[in-house]
FIKEVO-491854 format. One record per atom (N, C-alpha, C): x, y, z. Coordinates in steps of 0.05 Angstrom, whole numbers, padded with zeros to 5 digits, always signed. Atoms other than C-alpha are relative to their C-alpha. Layout:
<recs>
XYZ ...
</recs>
This chain:
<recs>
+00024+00015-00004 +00391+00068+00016 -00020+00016+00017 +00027-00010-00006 +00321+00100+00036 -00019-00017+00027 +00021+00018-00010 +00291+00035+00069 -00018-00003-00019 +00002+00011+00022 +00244+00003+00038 -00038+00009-00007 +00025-00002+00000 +00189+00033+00006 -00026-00001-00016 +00021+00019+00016 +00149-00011-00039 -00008-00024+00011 +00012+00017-00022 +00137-00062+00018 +00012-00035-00020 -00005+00022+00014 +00177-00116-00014 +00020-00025+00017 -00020+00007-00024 +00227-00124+00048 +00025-00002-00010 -00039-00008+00009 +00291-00102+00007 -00008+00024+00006 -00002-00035-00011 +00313-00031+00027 +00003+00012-00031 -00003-00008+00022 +00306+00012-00031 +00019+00029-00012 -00020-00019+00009 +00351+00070-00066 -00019+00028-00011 +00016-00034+00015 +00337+00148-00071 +00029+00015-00013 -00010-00019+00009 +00383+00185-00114 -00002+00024-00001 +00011-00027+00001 +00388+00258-00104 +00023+00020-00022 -00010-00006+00032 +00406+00303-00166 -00006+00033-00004 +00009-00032-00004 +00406+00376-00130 +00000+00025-00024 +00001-00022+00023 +00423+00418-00189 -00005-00002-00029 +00020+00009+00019 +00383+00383-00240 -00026+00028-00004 +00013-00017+00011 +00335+00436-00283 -00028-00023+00003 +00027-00002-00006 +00253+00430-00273 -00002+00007-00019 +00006-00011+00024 +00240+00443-00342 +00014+00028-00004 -00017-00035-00005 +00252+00520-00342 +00008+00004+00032 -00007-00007-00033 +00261+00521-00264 +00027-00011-00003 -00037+00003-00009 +00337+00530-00252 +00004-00022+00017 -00006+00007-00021 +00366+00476-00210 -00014-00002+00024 +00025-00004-00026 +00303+00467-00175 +00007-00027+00013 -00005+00022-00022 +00334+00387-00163 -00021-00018+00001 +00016+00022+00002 +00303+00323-00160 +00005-00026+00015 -00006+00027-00013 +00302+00252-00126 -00007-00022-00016 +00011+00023+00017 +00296+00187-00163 +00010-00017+00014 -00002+00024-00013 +00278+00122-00128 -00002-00024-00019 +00004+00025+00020 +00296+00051-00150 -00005-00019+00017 +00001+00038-00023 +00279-00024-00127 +00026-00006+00008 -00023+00012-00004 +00329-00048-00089 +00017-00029-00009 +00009+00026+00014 +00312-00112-00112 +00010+00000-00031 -00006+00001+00035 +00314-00101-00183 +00012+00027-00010 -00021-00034+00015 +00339-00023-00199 -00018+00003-00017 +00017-00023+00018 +00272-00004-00228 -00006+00015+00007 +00006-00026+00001 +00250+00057-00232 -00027+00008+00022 +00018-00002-00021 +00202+00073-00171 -00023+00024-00004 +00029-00024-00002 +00175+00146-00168 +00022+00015+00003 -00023-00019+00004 +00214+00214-00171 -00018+00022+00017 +00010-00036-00009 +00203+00284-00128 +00013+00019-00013 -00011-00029+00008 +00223+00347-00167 -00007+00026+00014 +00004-00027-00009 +00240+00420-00135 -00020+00010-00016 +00018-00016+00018 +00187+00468-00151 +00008+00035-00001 -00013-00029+00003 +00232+00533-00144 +00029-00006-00008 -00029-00006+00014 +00299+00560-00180 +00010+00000+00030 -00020+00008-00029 +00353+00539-00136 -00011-00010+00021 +00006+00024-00027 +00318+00490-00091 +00010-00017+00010 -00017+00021+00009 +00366+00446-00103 -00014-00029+00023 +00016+00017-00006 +00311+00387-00082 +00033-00030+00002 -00019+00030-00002 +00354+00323-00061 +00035-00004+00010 -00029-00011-00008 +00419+00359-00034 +00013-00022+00029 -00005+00023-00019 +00401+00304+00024 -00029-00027+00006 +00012+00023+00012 +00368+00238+00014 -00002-00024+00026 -00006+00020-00022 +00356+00189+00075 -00018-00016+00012 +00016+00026-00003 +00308+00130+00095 -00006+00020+00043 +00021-00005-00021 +00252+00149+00159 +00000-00021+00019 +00017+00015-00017 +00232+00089+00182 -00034-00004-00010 +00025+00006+00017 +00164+00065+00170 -00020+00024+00027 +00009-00022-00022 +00137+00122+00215 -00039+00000+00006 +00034+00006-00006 +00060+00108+00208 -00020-00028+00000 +00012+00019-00010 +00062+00034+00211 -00020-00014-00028 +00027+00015+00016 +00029+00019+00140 +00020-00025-00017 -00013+00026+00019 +00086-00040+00121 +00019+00020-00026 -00014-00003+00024 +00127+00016+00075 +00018+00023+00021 -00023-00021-00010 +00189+00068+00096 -00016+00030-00013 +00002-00032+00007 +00173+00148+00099 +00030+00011-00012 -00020-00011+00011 +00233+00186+00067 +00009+00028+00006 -00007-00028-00010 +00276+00248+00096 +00012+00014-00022 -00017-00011+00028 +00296+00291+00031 -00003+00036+00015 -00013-00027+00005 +00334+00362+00037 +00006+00017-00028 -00004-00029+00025 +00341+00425-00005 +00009+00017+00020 -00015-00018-00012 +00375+00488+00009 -00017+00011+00018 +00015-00013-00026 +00321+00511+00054 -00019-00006+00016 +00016+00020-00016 +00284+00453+00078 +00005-00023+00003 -00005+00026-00006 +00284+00392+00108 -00035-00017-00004 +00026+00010+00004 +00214+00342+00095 +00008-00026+00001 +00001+00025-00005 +00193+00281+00115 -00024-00013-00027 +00002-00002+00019 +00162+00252+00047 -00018-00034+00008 +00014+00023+00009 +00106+00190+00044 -00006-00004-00030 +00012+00003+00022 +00110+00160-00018 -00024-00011-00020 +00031+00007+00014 +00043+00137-00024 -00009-00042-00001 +00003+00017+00010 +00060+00059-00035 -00016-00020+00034 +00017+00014-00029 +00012+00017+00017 -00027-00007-00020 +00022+00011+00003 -00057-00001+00020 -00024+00008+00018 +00008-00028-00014 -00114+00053+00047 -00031-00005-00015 +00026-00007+00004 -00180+00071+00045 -00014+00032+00018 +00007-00020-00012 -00217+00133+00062 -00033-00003+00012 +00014+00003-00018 -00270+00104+00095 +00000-00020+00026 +00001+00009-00018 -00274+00083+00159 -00020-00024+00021 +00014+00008-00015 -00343+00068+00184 -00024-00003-00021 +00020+00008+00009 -00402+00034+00156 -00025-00005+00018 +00022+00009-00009 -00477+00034+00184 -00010-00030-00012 +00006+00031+00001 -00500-00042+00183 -00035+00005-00010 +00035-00007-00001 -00578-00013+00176 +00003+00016-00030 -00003-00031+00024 -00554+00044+00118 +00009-00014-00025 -00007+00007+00021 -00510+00006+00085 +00017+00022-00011 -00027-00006+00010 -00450+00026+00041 +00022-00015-00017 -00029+00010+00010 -00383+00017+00007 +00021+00012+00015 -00032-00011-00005 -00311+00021+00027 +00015+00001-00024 -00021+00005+00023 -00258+00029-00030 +00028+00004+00012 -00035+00009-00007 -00194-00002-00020 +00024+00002-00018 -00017-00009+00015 -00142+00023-00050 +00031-00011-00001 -00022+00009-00008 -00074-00010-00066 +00025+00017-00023 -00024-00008+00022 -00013+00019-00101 +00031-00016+00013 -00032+00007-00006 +00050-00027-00094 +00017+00001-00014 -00026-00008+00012 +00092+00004-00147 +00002-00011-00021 -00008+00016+00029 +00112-00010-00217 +00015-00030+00006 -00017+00022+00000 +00161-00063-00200 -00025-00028+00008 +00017+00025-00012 +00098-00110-00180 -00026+00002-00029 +00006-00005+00019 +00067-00087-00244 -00013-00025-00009 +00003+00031+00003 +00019-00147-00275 +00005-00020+00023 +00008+00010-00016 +00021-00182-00219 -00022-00005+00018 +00031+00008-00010 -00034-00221-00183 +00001+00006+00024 +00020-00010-00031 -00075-00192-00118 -00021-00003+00009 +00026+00006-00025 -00122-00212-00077 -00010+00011+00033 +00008-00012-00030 -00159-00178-00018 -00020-00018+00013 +00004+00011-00029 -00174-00217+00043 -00014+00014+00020 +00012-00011-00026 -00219-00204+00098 -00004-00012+00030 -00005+00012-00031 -00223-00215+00176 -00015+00013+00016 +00011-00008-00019 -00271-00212+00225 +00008-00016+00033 -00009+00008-00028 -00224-00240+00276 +00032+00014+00017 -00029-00014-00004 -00168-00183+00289 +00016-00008-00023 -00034-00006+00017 -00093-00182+00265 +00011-00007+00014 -00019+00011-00011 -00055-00210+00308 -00001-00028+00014 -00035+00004+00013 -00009-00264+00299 -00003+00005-00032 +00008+00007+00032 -00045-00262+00227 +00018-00028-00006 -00002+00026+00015 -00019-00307+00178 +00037+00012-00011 -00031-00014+00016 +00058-00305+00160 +00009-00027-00019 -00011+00024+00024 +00089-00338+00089 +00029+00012+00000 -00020-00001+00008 +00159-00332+00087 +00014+00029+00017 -00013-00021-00014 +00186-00262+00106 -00028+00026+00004 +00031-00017-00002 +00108-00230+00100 -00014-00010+00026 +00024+00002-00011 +00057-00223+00149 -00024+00013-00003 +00034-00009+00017 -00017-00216+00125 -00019-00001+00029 +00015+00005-00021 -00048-00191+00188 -00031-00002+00011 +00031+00013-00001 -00119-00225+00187 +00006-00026+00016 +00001+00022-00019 -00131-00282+00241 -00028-00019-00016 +00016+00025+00010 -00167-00344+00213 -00034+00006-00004 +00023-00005-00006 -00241-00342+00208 -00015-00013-00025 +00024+00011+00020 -00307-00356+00172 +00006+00023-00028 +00000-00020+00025 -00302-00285+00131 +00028-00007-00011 -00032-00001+00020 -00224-00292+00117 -00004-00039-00025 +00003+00028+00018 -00244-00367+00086 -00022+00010-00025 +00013-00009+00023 -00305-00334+00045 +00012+00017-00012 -00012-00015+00016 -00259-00283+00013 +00024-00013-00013 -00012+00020+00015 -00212-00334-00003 -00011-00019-00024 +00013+00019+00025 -00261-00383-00038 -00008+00017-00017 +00016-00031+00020 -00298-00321-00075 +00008+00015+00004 -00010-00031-00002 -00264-00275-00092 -00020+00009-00027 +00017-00019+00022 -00298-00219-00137 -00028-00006+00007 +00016+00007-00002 -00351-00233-00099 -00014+00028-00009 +00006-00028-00007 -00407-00178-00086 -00001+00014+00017 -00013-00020-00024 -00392-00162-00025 +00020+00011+00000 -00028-00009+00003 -00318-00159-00034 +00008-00002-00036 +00000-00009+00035 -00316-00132-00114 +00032-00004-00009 -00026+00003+00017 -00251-00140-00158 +00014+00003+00023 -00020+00013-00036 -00213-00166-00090 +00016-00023-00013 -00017+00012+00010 -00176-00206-00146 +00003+00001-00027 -00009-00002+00035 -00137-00200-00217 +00031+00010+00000 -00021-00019-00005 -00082-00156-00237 +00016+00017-00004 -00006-00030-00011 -00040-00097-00216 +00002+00018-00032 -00007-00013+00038 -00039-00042-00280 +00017+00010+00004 -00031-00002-00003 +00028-00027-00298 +00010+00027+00018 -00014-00020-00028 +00040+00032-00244 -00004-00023+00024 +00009+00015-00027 +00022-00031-00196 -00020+00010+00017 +00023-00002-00020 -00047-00009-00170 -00018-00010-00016 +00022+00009+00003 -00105-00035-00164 -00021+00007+00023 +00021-00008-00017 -00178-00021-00132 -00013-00020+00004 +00017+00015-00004 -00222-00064-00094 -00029+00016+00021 +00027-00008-00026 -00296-00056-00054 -00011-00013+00008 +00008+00020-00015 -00317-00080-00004 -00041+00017+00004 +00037-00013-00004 -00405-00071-00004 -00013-00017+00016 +00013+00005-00018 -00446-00070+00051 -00029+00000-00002 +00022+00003+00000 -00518-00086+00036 -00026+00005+00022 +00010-00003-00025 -00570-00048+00074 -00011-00019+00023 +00019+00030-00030 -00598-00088+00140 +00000-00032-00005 -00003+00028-00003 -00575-00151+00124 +00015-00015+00016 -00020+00007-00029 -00524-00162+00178 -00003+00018+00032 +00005-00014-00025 -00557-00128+00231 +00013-00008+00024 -00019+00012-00014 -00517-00180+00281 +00031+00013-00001 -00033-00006+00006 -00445-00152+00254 +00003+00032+00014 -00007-00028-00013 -00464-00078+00288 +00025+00002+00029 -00021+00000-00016 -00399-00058+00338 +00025-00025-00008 -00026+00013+00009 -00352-00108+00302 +00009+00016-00022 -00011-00012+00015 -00295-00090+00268 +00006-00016-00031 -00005+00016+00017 -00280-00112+00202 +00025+00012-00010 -00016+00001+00016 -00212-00118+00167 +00003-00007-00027 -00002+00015+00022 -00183-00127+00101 +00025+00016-00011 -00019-00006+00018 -00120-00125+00071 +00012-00023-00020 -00015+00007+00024 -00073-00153+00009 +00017-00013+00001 -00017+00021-00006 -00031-00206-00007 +00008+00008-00034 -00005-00003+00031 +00011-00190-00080 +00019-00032-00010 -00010+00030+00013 +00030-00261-00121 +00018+00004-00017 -00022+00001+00023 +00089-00270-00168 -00004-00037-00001 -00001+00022+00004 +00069-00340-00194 +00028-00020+00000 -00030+00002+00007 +00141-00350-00219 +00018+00005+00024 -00010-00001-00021 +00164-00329-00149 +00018-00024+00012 -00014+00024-00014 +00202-00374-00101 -00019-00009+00024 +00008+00009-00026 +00157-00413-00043 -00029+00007-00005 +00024-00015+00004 +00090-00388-00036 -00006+00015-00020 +00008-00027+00016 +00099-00329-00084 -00013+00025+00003 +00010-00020-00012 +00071-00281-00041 +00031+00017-00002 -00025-00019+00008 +00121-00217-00060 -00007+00030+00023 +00002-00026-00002 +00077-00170-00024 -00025-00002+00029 +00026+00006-00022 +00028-00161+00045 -00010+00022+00014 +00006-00024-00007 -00005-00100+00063 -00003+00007+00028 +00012-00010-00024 -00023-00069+00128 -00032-00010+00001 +00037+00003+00001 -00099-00088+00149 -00011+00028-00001 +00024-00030-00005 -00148-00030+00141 -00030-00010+00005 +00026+00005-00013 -00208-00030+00184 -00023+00011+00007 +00028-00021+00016 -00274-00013+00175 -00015-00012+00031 +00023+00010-00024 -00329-00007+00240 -00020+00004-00012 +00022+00010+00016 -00386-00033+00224 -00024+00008+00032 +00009-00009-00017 -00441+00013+00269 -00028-00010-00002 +00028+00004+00010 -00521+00011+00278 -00012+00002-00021 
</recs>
């Protein structure tokens, strides 16, 4: 077991498969991760040198950066790496002028196994903590006026395809748009927003999935 790193809260499985051929690369070695949950097929690392033998050691991190998913320790004959497999919920922007105006793009990938499934992005202009917890998730947004308008409208135009669902690798994109000088009041607040993934068919809620918040400052 790896820990768990499609954010599902089962621990998940890395197989390592050191003297496995890279096409023509000798025993360059490979890792193949499954759901713990279900034993589908996750995501794979392959050596990129003869005799790397990639996966000779296979072992669960911890969630080391805090985004709701496990980092991964994988060995070969002459390295050791700590390995993010990417599955979370991220953006590469940070900061928005309130006068300038902008977009954020929010980015989600929660993995094949969530595949077709429904998602919705949520927003919060009242922190993250206690947020909101359904079952064994916590969706860390604190109550508010914005987290209720992203609920009733979704796809709005502020917050764009912030609901539908995942394409069969399980991602999906949303954006959040900032319209020049129309919230000149919201300068020095922060704004949040993260993901909640649905399995209708689920048990309870049906929430399967709850991202980390990502937060955007909202400047002059």
């Amino acid at each position: 077991q790896v820990g768990d790193i499609d954010g599902d809260g089962i621990a998940d499985i890395g197989i390592g498969y050191p003297f496995a051929d890279n096409g023509t690369i000798e025993q360059a070695g490979t890792v193949h991760f499954h759901s713990g949950l279900t034993g589908v097929f996750l995501d794979s690392i392959d050596g990129q040198q003869t005799n790397e033998n990639m996966g000779y050691f296979v072992s669960g991190a911890g969630d080391m950066d805090g985004d709701k998913t496990g980092e991964v320790v994988l060995g070969s004959r002459s390295q050791t790496q700590v390995v993010d497999l990417g599955f979370g919920f991220e953006s590469g922007t940070s900061q928005l002028s309130v006068g300038a105006g902008g977009s954020q793009n929010l980015a989600l990938h929660a993995g094949p196994t969530k595949a077709s499934n429904l998602y919705l992005v949520l927003g919060s202009l009242g922190g993250t903590s206690p947020g909101i917890t359904s079952g064994i998730h916590n969706l860390p947004l604190n109550p508010g006026t914005y987290l209720d308008f992203t609920f009733n409208n979704p796809n709005s135009g502020i917050l764009s395809q912030s609901f539908g669902l995942l394409d069969a690798q399980g991602n999906a994109n949303a954006t959040f748009n900032l319209p020049p000088g129309l919230f000149p009041g919201l300068a020095g607040a922060v704004l949040q927003h993260a993901v909640v993934v649905l399995d209708p068919m689920g048990p309870g809620s049906g929430v399967v999935y709850a991202s980390s918040a990502v937060p955007l400052t909202l400047v002059p």
